[in-house]
C-alpha positions as CSV (number, residue, x, y, z in Angstrom):
1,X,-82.5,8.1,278.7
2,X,-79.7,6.8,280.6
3,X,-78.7,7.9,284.2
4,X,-75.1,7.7,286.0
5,X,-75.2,6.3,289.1
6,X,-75.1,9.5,291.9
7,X,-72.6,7.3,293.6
8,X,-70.1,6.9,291.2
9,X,-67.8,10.2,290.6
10,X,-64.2,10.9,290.5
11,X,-61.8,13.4,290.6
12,X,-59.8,13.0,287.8
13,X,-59.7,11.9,283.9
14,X,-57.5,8.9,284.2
15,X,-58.1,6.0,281.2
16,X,-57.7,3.5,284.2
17,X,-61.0,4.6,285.5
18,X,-64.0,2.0,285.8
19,X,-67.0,3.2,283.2
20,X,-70.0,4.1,285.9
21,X,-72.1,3.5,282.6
22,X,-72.0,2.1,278.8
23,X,-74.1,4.3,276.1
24,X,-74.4,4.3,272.7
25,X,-73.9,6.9,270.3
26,X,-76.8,8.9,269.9
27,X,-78.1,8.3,273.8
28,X,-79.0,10.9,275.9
29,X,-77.4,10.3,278.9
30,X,-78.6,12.5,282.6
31,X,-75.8,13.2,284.9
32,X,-75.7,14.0,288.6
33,X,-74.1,16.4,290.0
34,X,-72.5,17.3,293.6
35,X,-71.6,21.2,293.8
36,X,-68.0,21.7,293.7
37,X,-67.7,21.5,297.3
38,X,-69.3,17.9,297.5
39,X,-72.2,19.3,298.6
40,X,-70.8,19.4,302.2
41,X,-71.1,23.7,303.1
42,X,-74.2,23.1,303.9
43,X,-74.6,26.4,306.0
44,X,-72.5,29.4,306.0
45,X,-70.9,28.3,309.6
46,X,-69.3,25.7,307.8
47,X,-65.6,26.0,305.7
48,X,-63.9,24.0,303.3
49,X,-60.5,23.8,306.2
50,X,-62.9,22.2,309.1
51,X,-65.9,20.5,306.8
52,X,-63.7,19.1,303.6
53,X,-60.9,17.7,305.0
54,X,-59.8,15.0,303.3
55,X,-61.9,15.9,300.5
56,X,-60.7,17.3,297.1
57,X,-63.3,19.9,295.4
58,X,-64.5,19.2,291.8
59,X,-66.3,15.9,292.1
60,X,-68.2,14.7,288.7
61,X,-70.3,12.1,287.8
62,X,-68.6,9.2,285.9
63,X,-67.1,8.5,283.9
64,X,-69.3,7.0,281.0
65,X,-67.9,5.1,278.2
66,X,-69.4,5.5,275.1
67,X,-69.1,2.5,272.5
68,X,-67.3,2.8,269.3
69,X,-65.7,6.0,270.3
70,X,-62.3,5.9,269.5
71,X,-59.3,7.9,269.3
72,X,-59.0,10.4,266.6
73,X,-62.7,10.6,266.7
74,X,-64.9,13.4,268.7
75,X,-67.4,13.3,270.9
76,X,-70.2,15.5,269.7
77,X,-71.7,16.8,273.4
78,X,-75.3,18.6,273.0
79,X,-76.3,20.2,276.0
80,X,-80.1,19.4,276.3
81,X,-81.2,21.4,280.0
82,X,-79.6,21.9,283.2
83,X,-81.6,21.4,286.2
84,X,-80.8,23.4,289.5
85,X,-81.3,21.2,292.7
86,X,-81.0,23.8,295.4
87,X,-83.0,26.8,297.3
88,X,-79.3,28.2,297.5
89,X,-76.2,29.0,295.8
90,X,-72.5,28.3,297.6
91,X,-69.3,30.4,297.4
92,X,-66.2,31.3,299.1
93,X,-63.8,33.8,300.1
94,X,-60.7,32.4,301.4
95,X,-57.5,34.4,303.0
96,X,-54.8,32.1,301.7
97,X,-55.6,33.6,298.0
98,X,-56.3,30.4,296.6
99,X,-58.0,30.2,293.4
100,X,-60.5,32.9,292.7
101,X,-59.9,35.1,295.7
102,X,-55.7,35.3,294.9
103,X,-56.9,38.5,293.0
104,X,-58.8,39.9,296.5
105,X,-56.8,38.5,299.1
106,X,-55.4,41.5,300.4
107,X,-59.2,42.7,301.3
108,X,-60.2,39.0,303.0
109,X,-59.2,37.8,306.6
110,X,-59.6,33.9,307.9
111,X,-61.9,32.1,305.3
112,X,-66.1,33.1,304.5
113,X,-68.9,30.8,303.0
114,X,-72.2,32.4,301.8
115,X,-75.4,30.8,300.9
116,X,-77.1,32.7,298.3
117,X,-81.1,32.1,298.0
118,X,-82.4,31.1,294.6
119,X,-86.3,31.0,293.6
120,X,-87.8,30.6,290.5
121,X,-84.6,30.7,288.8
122,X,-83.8,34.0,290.3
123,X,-80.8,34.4,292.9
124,X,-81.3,37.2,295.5
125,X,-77.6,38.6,296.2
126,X,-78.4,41.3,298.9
127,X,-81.3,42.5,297.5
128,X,-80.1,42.3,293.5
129,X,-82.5,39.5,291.8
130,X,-79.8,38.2,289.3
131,X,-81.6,35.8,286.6
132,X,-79.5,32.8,286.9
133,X,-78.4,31.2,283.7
134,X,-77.4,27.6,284.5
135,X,-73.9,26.5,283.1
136,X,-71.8,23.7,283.5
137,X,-68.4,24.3,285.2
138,X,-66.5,20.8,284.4
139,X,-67.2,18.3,281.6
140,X,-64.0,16.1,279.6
141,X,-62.9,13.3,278.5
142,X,-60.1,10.4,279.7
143,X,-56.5,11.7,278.6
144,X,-54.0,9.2,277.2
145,X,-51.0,10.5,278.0
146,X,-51.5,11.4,281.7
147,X,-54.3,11.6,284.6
148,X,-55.3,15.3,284.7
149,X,-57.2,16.6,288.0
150,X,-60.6,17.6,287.8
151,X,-59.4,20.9,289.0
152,X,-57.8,21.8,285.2
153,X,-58.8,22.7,281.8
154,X,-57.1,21.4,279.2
155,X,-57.5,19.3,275.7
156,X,-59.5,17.1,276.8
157,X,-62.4,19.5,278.4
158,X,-62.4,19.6,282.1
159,X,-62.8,22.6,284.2
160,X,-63.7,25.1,281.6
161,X,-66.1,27.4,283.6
162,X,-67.1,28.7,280.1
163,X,-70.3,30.0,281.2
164,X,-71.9,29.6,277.7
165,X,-72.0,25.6,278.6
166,X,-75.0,25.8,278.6
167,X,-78.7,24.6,277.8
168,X,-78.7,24.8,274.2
169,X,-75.3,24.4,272.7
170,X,-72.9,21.7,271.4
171,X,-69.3,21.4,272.5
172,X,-67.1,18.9,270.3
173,X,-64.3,17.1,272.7
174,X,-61.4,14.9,271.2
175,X,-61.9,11.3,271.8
176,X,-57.8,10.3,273.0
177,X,-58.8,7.0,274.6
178,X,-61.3,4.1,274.1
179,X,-64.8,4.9,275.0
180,X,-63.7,8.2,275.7
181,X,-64.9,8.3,279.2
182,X,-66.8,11.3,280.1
183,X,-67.6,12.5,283.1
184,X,-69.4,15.8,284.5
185,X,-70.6,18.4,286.9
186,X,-69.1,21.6,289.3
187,X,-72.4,23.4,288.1
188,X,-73.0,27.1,288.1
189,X,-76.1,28.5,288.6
190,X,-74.7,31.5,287.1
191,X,-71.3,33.0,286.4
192,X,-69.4,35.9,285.0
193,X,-66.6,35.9,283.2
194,X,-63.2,34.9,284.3
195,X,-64.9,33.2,287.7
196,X,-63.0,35.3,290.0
197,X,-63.9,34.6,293.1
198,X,-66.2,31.4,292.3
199,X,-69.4,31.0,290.5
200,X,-72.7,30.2,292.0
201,X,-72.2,26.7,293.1
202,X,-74.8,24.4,293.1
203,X,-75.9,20.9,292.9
204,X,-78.3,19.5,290.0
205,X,-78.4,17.4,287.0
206,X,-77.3,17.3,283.7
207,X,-79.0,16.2,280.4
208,X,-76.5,15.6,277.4
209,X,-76.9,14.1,274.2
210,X,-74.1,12.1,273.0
211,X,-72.3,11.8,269.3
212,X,-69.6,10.0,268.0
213,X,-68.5,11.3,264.8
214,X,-65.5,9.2,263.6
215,X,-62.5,9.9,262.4
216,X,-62.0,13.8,262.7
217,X,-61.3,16.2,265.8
218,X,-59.8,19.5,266.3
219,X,-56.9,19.4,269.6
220,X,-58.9,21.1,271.4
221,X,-62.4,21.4,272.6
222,X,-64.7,23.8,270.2
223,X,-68.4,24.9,271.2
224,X,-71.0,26.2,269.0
225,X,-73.4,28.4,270.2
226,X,-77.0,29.6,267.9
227,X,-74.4,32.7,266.3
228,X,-71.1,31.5,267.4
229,X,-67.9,28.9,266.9
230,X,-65.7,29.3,269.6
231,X,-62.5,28.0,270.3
232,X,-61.4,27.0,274.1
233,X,-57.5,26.4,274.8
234,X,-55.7,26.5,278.6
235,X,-52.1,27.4,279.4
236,X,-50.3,28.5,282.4
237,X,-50.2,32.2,281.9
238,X,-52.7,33.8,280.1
239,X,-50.2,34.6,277.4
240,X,-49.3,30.9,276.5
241,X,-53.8,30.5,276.4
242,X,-53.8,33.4,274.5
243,X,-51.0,32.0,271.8
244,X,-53.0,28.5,271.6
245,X,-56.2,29.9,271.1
246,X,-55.2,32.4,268.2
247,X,-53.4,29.6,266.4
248,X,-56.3,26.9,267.0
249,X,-59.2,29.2,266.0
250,X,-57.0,30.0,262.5
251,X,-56.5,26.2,261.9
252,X,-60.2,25.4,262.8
253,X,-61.3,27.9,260.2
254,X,-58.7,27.2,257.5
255,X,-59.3,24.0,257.6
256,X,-63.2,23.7,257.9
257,X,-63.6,26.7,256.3
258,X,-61.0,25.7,253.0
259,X,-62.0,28.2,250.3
260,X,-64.3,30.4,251.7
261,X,-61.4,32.7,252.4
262,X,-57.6,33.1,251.8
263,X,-55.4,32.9,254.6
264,X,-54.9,37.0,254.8
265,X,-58.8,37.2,254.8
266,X,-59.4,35.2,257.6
267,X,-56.9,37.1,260.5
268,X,-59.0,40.2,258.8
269,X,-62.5,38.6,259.0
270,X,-61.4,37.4,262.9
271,X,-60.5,40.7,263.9
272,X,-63.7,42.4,263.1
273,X,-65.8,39.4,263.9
274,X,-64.1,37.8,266.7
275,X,-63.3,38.3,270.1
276,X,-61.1,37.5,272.5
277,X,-62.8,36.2,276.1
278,X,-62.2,34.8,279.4
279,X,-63.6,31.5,280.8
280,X,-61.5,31.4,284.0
281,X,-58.6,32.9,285.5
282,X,-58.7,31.5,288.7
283,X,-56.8,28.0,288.5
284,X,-53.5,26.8,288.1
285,X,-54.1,26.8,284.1
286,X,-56.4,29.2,283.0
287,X,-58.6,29.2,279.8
288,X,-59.4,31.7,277.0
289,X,-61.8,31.2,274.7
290,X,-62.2,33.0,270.7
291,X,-65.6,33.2,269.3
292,X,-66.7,34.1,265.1
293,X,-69.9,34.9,264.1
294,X,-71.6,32.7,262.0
295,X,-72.6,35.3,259.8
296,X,-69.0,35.1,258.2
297,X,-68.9,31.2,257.5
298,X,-72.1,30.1,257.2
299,X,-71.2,27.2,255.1
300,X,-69.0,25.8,257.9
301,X,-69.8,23.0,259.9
302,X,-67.8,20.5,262.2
């Protein structure tokens, strides 16, 4: 196994940025992670406008260049475990409505942190023992065409709060730049859908096996889950994510899918064995994501 340096993070996906690490295809690589809020709320007197000034949210550990990626090629991410580091869980309700408290702004005055206790995996949220299930909030690639804050989703990966990154699945990122660069972190120890409000932040590590397989991506990033393929696309408005995401999962299939089914079949097939979900709502882009079942292509594969 390879480690990342703790030490070495960043806030963006910028090609420029110095590799923290070199791994091969095929290494499994561990990753540390700061919660969102560089671990510095470290009681609920403290807030993001008096404790984190100066410092952006979002940190990940990174990046980590990955020999003989290339562009055109993706990188084949298999999420091995997810380790919580914390007796607690972080969020935040802030009056200014930024990100996931826009939507309940009008019901919050000055700006409230709240440590949640976790124990044997369980999170105690005024008396409701919530199973926590572990999820990665922010994992991408370097972009070519421009630097993209670790703040966003987009095609490279990024701030996805897709809370099905998790132990156990793949997710399949574009390579657009040499090595391809990836970093990660912002973990959840549990989240709903959409992330309104926040998830439950937390520090802890990341174990990820690493794939190059050459010369074919999708322009966007796709996860498989044990029943699933899903699709993940961003856009400002919900609408233009929505638009992406219909016309991505179609192409995906179509193409991996070629003669299974026509065309017609397929917008049948997804309508009764897709759906359309949130991943977050609560940024400046926001990200939807489709799902199939297997069940209906069982001969597909990436």
């Amino acid at each position: 196994m390879k480690k990342v340096d703790p030490s070495k993070f960043t806030f963006d996906f910028s090609k420029d940025n110095a590799p923290a690490l070199y791994a091969e295809s095929g290494d499994t690589i561990l990753f540390h992670a700061m919660d969102t809020y560089s671990d510095l709320l470290t009681s609920e007197s403290c807030k993001p406008s008096t404790d984190m000034i100066g410092v952006p949210v979002n940190p990940l550990n990174g990046p980590v260049y990955i020999n003989g990626a290339m562009p055109g090629d993706t990188l084949k991410i298999t999420i091995e475990d997810i380790i919580v580091d914390s007796l607690y869980g972080t969020m935040h309700l802030n009056h200014d409505g930024k990100l996931g408290t826009k939507y309940f702004k009008k019901y919050v005055e000055g700006e409230h942190t709240f440590k949640i206790p976790i124990k044997d995996g369980i999170a105690n949220l005024y008396g409701n023992m919530l199973e926590c299930c572990p999820m990665i909030g922010d994992i991408g690639v370097a972009y070519d065409k421009e630097v993209i804050s670790t703040m966003d989703p987009y095609r490279n990966g990024g701030n996805m709060d897709c809370k099905y990154l998790r132990k156990g699945t793949i997710l399949y990122l574009p390579v657009f730049v040499e090595g391809a660069l990836l970093s990660a972190g912002d973990l959840h120890a549990h989240q709903g859908d959409g992330e309104v409000v926040s998830g439950l932040e937390v520090p802890g590590k990341i174990q990820v096996r690493t794939d190059v397989i050459k010369n074919r991506c999708e322009s966007w990033p796709v996860l498989e889950t044990a029943d699933r393929w899903y699709m993940l696309c961003s856009g400002r408005s919900i609408d233009e994510a929505v638009e992406t995401v219909m016309e991505q999962i179609v192409e995906f299939l179509t193409r991996r899918g070629s003669g299974m089914y026509t065309l017609h079949q397929w917008l049948l097939l997804l309508a009764m064995y897709g759906d359309l979900e949130f991943c977050e709502v609560v940024d400046p882009y926001v990200l939807v994501r489709y799902g199939v079942d297997k069940s209906v292509c069982k001969d597909l594969s990436f």
